[in-house]
Kinemage of the C-alpha trace (Angstrom):
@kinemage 1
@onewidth
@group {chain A} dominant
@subgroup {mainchain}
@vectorlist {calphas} color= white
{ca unk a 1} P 25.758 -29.506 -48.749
{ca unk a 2} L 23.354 -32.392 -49.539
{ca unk a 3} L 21.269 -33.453 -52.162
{ca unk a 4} L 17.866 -34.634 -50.909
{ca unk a 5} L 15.999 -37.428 -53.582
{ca unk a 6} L 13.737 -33.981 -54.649
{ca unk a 7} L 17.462 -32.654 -55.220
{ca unk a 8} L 16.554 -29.559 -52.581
{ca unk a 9} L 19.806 -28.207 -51.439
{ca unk a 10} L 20.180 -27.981 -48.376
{ca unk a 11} L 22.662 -25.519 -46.483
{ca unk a 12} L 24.182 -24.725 -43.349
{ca unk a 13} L 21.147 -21.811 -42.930
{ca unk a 14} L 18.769 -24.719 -42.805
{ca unk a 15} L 20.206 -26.727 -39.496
{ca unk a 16} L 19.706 -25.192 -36.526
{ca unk a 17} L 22.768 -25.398 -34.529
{ca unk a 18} L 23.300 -25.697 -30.894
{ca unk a 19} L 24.292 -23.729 -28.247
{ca unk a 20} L 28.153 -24.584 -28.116
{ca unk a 21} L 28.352 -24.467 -32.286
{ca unk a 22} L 26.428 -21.075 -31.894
{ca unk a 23} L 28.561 -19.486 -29.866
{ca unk a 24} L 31.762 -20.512 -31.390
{ca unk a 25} L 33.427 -17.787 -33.130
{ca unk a 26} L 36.751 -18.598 -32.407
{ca unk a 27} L 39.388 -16.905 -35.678
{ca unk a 28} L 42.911 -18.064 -36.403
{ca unk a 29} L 44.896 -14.869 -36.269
{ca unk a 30} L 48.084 -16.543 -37.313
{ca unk a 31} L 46.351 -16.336 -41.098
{ca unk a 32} L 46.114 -12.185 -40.903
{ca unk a 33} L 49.345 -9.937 -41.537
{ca unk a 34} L 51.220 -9.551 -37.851
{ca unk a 35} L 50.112 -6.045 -37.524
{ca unk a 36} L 46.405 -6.581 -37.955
{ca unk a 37} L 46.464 -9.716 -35.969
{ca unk a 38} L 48.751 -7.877 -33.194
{ca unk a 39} L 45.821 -5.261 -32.803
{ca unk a 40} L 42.845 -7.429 -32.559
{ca unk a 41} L 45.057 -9.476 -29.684
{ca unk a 42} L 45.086 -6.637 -27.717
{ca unk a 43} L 41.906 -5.385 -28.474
{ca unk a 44} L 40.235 -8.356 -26.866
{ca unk a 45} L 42.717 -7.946 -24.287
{ca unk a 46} L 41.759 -4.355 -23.351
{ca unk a 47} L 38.070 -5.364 -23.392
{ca unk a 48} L 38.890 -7.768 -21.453
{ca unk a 49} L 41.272 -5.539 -18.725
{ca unk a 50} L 38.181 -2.714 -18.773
{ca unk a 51} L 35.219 -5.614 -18.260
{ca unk a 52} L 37.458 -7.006 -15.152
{ca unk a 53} L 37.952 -3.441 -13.588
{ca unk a 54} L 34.298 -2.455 -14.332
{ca unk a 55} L 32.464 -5.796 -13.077
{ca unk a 56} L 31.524 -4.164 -9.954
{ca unk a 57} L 31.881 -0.930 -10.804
{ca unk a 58} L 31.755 0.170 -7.087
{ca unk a 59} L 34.544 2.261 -7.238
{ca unk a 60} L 33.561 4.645 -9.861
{ca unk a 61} L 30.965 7.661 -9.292
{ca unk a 62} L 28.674 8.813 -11.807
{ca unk a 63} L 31.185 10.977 -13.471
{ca unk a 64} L 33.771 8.648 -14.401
{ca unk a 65} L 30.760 5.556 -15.329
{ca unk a 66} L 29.809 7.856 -17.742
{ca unk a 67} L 33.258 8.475 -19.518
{ca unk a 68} L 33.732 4.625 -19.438
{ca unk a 69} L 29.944 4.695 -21.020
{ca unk a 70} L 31.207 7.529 -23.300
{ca unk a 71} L 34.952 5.884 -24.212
{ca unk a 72} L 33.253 2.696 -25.223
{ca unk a 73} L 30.708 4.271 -27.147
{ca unk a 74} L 33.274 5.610 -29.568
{ca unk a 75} L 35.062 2.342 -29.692
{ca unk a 76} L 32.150 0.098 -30.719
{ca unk a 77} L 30.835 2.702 -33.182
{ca unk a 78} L 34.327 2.667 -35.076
{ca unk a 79} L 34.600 -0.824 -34.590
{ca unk a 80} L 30.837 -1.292 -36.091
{ca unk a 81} L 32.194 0.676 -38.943
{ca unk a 82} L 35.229 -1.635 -39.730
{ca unk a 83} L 32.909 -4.430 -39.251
{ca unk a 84} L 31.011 -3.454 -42.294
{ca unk a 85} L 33.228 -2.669 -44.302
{ca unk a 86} L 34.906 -6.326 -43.764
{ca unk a 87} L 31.629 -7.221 -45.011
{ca unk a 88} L 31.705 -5.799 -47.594
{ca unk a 89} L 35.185 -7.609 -48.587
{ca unk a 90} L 33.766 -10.971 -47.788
{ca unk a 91} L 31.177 -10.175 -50.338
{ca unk a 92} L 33.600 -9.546 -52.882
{ca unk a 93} L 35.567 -12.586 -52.185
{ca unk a 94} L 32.140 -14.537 -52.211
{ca unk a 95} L 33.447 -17.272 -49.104
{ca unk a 96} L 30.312 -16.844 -47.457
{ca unk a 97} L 28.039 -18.990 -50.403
{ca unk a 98} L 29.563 -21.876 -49.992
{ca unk a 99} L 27.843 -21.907 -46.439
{ca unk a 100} L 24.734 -19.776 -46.694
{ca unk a 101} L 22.215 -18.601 -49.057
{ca unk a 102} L 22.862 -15.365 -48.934
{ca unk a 103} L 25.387 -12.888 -47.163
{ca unk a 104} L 23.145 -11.002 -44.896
{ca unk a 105} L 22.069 -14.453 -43.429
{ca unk a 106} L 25.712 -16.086 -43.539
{ca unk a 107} L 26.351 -12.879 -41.390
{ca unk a 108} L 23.786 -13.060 -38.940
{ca unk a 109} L 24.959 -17.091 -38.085
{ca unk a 110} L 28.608 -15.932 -37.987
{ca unk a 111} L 28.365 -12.736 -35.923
{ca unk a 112} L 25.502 -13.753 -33.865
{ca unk a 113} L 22.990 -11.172 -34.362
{ca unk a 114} L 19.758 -10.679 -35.854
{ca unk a 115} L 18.853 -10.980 -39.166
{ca unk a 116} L 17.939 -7.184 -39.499
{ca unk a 117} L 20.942 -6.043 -37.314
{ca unk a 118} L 22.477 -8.578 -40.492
{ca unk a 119} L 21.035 -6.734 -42.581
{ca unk a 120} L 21.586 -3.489 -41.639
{ca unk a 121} L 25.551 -4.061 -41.554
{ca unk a 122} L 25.820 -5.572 -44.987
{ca unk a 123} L 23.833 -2.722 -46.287
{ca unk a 124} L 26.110 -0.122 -44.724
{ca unk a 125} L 29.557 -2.403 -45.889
{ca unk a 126} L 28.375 -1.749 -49.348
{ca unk a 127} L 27.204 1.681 -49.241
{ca unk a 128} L 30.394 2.880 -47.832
{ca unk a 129} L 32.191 1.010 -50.462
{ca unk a 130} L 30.191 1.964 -53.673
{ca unk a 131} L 28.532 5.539 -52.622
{ca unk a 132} L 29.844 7.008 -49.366
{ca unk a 133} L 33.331 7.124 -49.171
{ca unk a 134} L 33.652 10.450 -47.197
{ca unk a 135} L 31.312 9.218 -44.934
{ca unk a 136} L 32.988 6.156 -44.740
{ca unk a 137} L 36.429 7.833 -43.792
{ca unk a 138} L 34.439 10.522 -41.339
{ca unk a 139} L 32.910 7.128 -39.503
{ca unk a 140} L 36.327 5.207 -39.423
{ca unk a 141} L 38.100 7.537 -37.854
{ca unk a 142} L 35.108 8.434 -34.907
{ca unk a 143} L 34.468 12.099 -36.462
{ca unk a 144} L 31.020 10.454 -36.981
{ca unk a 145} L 29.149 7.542 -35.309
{ca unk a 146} L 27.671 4.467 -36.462
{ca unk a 147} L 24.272 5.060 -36.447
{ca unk a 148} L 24.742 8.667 -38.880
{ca unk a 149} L 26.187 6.765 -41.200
{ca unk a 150} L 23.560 4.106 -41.308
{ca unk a 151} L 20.874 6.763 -41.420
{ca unk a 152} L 23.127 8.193 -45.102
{ca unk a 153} L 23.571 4.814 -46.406
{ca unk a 154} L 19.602 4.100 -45.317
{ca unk a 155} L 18.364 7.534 -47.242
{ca unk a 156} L 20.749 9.169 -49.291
{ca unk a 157} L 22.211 7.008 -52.073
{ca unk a 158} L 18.307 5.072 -52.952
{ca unk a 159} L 17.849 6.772 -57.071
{ca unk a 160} L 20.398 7.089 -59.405
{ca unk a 161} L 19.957 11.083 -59.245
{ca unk a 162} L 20.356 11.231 -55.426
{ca unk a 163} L 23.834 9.158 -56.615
{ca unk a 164} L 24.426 11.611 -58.635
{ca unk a 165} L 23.802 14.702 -56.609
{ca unk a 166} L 26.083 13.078 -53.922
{ca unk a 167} L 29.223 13.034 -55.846
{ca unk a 168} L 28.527 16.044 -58.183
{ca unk a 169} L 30.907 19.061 -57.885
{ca unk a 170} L 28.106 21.430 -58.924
{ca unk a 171} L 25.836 20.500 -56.316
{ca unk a 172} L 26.044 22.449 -52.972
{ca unk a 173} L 24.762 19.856 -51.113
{ca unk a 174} L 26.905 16.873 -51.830
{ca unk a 175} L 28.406 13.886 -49.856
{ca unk a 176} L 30.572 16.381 -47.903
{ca unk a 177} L 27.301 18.760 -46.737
{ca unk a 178} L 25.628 15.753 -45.099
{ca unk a 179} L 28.362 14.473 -43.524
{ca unk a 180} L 28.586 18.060 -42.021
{ca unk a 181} L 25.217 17.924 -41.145
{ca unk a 182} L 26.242 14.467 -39.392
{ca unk a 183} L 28.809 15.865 -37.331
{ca unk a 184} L 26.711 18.396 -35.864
{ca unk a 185} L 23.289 17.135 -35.457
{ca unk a 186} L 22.000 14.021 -33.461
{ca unk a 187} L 20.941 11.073 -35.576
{ca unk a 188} L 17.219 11.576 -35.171
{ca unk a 189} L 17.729 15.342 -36.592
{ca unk a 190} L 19.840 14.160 -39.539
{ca unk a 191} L 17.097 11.551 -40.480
{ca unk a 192} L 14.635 14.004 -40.745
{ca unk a 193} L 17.550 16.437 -42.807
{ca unk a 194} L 18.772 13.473 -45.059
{ca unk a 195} L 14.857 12.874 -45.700
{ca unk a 196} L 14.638 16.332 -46.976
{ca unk a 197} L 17.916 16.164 -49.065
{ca unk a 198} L 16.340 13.120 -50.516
{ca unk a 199} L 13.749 14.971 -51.383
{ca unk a 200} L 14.980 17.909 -53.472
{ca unk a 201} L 17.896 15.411 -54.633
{ca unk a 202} L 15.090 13.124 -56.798
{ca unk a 203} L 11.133 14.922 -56.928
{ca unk a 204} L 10.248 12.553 -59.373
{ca unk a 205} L 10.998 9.813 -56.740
{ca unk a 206} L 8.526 10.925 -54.470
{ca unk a 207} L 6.250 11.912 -56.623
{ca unk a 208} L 6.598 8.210 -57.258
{ca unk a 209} L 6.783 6.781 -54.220
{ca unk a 210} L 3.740 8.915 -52.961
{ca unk a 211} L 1.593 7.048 -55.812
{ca unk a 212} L 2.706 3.690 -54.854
{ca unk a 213} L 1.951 4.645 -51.345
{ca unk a 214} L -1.655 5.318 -52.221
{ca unk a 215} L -2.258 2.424 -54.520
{ca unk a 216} L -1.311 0.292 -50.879
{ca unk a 217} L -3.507 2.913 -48.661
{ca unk a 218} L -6.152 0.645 -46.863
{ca unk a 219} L -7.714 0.442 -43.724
{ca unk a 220} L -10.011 -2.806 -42.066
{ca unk a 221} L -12.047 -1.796 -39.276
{ca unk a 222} L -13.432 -5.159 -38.491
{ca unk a 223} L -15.487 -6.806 -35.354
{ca unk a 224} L -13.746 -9.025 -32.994
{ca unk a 225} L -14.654 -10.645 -29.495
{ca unk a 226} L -15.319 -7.330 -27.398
{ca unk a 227} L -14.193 -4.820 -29.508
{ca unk a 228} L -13.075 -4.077 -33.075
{ca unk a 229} L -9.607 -4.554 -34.749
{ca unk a 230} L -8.299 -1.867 -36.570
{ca unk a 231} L -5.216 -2.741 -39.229
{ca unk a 232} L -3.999 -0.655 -42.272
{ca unk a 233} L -1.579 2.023 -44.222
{ca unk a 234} L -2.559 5.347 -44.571
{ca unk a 235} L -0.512 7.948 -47.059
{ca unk a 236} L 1.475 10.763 -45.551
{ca unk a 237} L -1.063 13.583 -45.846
{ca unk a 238} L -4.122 10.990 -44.718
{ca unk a 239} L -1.862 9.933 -41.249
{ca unk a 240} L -0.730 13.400 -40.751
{ca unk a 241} L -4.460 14.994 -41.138
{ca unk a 242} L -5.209 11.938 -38.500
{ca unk a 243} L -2.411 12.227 -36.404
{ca unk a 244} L -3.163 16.087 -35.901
{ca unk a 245} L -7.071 15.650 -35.444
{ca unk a 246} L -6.089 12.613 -32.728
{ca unk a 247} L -4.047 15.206 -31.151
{ca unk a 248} L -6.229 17.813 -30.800
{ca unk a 249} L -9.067 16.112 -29.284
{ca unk a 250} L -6.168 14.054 -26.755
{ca unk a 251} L -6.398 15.231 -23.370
{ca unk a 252} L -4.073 16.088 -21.348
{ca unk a 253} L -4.298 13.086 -18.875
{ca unk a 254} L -5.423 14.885 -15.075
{ca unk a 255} L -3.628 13.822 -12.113
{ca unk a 256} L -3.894 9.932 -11.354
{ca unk a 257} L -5.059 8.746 -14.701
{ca unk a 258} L -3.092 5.751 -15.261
{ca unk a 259} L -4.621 5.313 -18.688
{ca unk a 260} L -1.826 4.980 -21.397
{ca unk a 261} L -0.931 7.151 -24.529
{ca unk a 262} L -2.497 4.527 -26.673
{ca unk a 263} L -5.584 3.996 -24.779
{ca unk a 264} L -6.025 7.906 -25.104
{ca unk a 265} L -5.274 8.073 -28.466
{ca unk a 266} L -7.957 5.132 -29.230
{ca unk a 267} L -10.502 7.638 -27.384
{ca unk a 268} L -10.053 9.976 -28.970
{ca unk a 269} L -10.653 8.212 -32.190
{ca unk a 270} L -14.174 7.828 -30.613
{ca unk a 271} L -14.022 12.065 -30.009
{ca unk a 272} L -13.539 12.592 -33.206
{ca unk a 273} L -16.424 10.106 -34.477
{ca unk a 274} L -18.778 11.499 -32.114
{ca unk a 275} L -17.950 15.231 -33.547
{ca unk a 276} L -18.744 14.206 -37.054
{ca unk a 277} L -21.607 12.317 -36.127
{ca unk a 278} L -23.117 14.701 -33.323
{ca unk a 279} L -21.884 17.654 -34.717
{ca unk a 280} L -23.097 17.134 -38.724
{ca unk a 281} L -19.953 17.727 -40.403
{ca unk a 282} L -20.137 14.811 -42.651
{ca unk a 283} L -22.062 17.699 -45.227
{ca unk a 284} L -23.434 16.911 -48.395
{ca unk a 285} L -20.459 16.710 -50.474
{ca unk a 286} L -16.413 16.671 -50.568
{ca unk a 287} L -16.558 20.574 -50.314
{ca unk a 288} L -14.543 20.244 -46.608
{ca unk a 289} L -11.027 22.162 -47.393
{ca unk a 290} L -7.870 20.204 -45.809
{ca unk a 291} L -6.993 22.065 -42.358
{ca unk a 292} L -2.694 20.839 -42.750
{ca unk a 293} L -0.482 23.468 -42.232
{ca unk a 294} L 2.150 23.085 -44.787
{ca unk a 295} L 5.039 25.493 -44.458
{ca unk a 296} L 6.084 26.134 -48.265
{ca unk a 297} L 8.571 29.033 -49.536
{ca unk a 298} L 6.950 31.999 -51.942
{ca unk a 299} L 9.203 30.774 -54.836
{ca unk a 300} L 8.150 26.803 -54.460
{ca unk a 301} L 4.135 28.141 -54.017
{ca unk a 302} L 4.593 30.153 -57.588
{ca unk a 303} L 6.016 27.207 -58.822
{ca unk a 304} L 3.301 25.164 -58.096
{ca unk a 305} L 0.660 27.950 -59.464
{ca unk a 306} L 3.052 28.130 -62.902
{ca unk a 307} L 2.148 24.251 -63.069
{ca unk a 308} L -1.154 24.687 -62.794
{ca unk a 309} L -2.012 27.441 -65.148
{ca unk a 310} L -0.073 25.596 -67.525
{ca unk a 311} L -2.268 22.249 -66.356
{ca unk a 312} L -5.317 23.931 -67.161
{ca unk a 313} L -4.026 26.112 -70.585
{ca unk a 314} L -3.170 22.730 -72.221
{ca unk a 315} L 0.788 23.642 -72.009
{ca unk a 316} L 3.709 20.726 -71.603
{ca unk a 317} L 4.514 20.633 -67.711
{ca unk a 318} L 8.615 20.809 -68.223
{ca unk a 319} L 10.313 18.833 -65.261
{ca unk a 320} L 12.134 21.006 -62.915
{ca unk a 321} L 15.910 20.373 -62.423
{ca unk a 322} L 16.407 18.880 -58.666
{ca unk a 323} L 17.672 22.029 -56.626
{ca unk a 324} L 20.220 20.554 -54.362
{ca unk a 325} L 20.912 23.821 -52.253
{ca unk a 326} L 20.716 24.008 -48.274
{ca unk a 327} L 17.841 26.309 -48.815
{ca unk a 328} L 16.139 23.847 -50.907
{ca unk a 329} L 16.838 21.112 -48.135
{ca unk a 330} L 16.017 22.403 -44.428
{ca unk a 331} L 13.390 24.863 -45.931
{ca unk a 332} L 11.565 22.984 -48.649
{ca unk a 333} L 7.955 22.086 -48.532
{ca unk a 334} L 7.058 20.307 -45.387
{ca unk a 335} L 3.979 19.634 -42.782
{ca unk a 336} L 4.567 21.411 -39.284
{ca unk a 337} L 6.337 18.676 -37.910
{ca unk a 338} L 9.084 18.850 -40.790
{ca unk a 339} L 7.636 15.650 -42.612
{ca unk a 340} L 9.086 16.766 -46.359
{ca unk a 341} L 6.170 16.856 -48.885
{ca unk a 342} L 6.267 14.953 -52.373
{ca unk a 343} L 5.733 17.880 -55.076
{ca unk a 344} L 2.871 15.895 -56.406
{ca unk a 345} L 0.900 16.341 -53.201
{ca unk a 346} L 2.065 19.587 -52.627
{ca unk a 347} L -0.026 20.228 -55.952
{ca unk a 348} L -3.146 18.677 -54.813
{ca unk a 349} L -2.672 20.466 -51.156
{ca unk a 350} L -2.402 23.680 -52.905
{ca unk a 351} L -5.339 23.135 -55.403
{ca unk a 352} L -8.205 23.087 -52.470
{ca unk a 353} L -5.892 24.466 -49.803
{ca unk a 354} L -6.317 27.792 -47.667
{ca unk a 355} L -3.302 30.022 -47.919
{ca unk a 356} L -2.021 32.030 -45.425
{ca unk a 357} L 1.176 34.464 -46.128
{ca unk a 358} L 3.776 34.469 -43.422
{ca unk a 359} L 6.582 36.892 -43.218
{ca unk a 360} L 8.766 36.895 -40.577
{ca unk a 361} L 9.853 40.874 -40.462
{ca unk a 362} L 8.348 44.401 -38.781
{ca unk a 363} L 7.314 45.635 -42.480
{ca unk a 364} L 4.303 43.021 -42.561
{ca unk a 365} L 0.971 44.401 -42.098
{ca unk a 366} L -0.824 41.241 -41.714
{ca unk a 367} L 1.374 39.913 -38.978
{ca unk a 368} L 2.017 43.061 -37.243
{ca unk a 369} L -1.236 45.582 -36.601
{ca unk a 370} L 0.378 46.709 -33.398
{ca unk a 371} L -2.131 47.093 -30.297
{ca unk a 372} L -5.071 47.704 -32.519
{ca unk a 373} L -5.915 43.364 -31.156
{ca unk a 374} L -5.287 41.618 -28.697
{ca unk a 375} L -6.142 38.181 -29.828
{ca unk a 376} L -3.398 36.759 -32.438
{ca unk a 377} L -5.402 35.936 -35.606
{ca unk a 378} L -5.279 32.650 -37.670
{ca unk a 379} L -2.150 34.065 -39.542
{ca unk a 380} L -0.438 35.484 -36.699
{ca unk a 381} L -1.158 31.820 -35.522
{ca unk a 382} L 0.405 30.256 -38.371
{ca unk a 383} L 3.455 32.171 -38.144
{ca unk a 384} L 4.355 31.449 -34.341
{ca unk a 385} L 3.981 27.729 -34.876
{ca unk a 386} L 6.010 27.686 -38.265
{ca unk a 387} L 8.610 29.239 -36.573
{ca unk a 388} L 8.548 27.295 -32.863
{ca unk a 389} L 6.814 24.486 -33.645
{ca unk a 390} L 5.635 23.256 -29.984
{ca unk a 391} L 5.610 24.708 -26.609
{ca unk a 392} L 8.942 26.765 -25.703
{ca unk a 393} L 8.596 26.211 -21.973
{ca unk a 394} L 11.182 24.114 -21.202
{ca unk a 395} L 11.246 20.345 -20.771
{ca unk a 396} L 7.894 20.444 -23.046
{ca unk a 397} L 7.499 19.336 -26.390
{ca unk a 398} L 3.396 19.701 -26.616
{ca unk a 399} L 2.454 20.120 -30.265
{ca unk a 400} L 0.486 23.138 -31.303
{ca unk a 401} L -2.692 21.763 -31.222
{ca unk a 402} L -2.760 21.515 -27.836
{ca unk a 403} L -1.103 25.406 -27.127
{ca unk a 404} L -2.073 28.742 -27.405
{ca unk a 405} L -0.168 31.837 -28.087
{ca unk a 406} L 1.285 33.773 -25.130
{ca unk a 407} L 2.291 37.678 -25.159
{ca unk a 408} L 5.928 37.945 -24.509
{ca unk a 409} L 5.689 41.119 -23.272
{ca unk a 410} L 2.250 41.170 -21.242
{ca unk a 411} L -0.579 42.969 -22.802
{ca unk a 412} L -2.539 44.936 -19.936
{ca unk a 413} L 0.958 45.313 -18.204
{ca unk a 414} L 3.690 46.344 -20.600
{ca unk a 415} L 1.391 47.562 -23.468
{ca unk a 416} L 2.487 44.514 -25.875
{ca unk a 417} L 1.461 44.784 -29.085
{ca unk a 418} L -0.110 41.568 -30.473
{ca unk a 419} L 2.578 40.681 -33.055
{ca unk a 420} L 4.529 37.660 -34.095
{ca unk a 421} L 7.779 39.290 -32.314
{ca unk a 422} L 5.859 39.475 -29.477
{ca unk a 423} L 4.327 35.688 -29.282
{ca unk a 424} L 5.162 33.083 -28.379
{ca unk a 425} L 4.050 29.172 -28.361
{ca unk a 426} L 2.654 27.866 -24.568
{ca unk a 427} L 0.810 24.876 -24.071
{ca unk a 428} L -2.045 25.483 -21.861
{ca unk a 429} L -1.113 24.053 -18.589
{ca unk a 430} L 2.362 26.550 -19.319
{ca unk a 431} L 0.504 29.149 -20.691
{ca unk a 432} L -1.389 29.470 -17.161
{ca unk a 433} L 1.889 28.370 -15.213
{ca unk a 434} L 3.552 31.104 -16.413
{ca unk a 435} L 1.153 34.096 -15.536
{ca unk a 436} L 0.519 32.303 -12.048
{ca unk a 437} L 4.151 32.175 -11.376
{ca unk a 438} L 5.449 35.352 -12.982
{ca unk a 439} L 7.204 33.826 -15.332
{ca unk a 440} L 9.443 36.632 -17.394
{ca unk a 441} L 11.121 35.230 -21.323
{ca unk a 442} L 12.381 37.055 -23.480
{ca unk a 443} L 14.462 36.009 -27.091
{ca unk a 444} L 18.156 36.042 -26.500
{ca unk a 445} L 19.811 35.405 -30.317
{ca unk a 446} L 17.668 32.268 -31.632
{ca unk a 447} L 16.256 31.215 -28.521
{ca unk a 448} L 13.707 31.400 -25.693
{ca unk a 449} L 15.194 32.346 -22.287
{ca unk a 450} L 12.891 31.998 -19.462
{ca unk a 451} L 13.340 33.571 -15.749
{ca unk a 452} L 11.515 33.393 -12.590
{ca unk a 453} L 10.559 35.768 -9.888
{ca unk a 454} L 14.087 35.780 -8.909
{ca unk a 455} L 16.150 36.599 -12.072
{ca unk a 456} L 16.742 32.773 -12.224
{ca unk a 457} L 16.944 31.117 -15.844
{ca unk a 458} L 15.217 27.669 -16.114
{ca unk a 459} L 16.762 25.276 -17.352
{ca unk a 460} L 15.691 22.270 -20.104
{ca unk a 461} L 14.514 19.392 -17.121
{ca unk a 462} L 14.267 16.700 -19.873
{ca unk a 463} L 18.149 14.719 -20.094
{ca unk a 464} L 17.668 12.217 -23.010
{ca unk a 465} L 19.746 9.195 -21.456
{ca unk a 466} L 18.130 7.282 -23.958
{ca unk a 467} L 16.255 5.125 -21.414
């Protein structure tokens, strides 16, 4: 450390270090206990036995690459585990300020990674430590990987109620439901079920966060050489009203178009400008009604109404205990694409909102008429998508804006009443594919099963190899 005349300190962070220095991360094992140190040896020496046998890797066929790819998979995600929770020690012990400003950047310079990779490890170290410690255990041992538990030490322990509600024997969903949920869903699902949990863990922290977010909304549409830039933050309901008008003017790009999803999307942004504009749907007033479908239980929707009345009579609104329950978590108020929905703009939503009632059974008259239609109405609509959410063919994931409902069992043909039971969600090039090709589905348990001509199932084309 040195003292500059203006006595600014400056530290090892501020020298950039060469190549050799940078790469040195040379330990002295002979200062760990022999069992520790014994591992790590051979450790490095079984890396370095599988790195010499798989250099070429000319002997192996697809098969056994992948349960190399698989094998070391495990290992690094335990080993990324143990890492941060040795960073967590060395925060503790405090070594790492006598050489940097702060740990996550005295980590970065000592393991050799980024700053947010940095970042991301401390952060995990000391959530496993302070909040998590099934999840930490689950992790260690591989019954988990890395990246669930950064998603639970990104999301779940963030308010002191959400702390709370983790470690709380009368809370159904605790520490040990999510790391349930981790073992059986992918990380991308458990982000979006964590999010929820979050959710009905602490209301009053979205409600918060939701206000913040719209004191920061802005958007700059400003001219530039040959075009305009466009730079901003939108709130949840504002990007998901834009997201799902974007999508439903996007078209589907015809064979040979080489344009880009972004270039689409940034035409269509000109559709719907043109639709206002051409169209006259600007009106005179604010007397447009959102068009969001948000998927909200009977229970939750009186709730909201109770608030209200007692908004308008004058009453105290009395803050609802967080229901922690895994009702409360995978069902709870949510847009269509299972974004989870602050209760404070659930109240607004509901205030100038359409509602439609959905009931998923044989007993509901609006949703099943029998063969009196043909064409599915708004509700019948609404139903389908809540319940599949984007087209069922499969391989395809197009949203519902750009499908249609399809009779399962075929309406001239098998006298198919028109009937939630009996639709289901096809985009439109599927929609057609399937009556071209004589496409036959039918629900087997809680799933779509698709046959051809032959008897033949079809099978889900999309792999995700993560490519």
């Amino acid at each position: 450390m040195i003292r500059t005349p203006k006595e600014v300190v400056v530290v090892a962070d501020d020298v950039q270090p060469d190549d050799a220095s940078r790469r040195s991360r040379a330990v002295d094992l002979s200062r760990l206990p022999a069992g520790l140190a014994t591992a790590l040896a051979d450790l490095r020496a079984a890396m370095d036995t599988v790195r010499s046998l798989t250099v070429t890797a000319t002997d192996l066929d697809g098969r056994q690459a992948e349960a190399v790819a698989v094998e070391l998979a495990d290992v690094m995600s335990r080993a990324g585990v143990t890492q941060a929770r040795m960073l967590a020690v060395v925060e503790a012990d405090g070594i790492w300020s006598v050489e940097s400003r702060s740990l996550v950047r005295w980590a970065a310079r000592r393991l050799d990674v980024s700053v947010r990779t940095a970042q991301a490890q401390v952060r995990l170290g000391r959530t496993l430590r302070d909040d998590l410690p099934l999840t930490a255990a689950a992790a260690a041992c591989g019954e988990i990987g890395v990246e669930h538990a950064h998603v639970l030490a990104a999301l779940a322990p963030t308010t002191e109620r959400r702390r709370a509600a983790l470690s709380s024997p009368d809370v159904e969903c605790d520490e040990a439901w999510l790391v349930r949920q981790a073992k059986l869903n992918t990380v991308d699902d458990l982000r979006t079920i964590v999010r929820h949990w979050a959710a009905a863990a602490d209301t009053e922290a979205d409600d918060r966060g939701y206000v913040e977010a719209c004191e920061r909304q802005h958007l700059q549409v400003s001219p530039t050489m040959g075009g305009y830039h466009v730079q901003g933050f939108l709130t949840v309901d504002v990007g998901q009203a834009l997201v799902t008008a974007l999508e439903a003017v996007t078209p589907v790009p015809a064979a040979g178009d080489t344009s880009t999803a972004d270039q689409r999307r940034a035409q269509a942004v000109g559709v719907l400008a043109n639709l206002v504009l051409d169209k006259g749907l600007a009106g005179e007033g604010r007397a447009s009604r959102p068009r969001l479908n948000v998927l909200v239980s009977y229970e939750t929707l009186q709730a909201v109404t109770a608030r209200a009345v007692a908004r308008q009579d004058g009453l105290p609104l009395l803050a609802a205990a967080p229901e922690v329950t895994a009702d409360s978590v995978l069902h709870g108020p949510q847009f269509e694409d299972g974004t989870p929905i602050p209760r404070i703009l659930l109240d607004r939503l509901a205030c100038d909102g359409e509602l439609n009632r959905v009931i998923f059974g044989p007993q509901s008259e609006i949703l099943d008429v029998g063969r009196a239609e043909r064409t599915f109405t708004r509700a019948r609509r609404n139903a389908i998508i809540a319940r599949d959410r984007h087209c069922r063919f499969p391989g395809c994931s197009a949203p519902p804006t750009l499908s249609e409902c399809h009779h399962v069992r075929h309406w001239a043909r098998d006298h198919g009443s028109t009937s939630v039971a009996n639709g289901i969600l096809l985009c439109w090039h599927h929609h057609g594919y399937v009556h071209a090709r004589g496409i036959e589905i039918h629900r087997q348990g809680p799933r779509w099963v698709f046959t051809d001509a032959a008897g033949r199932e079809l099978d889900d084309p999309c792999i995700d190899d993560g490519a």
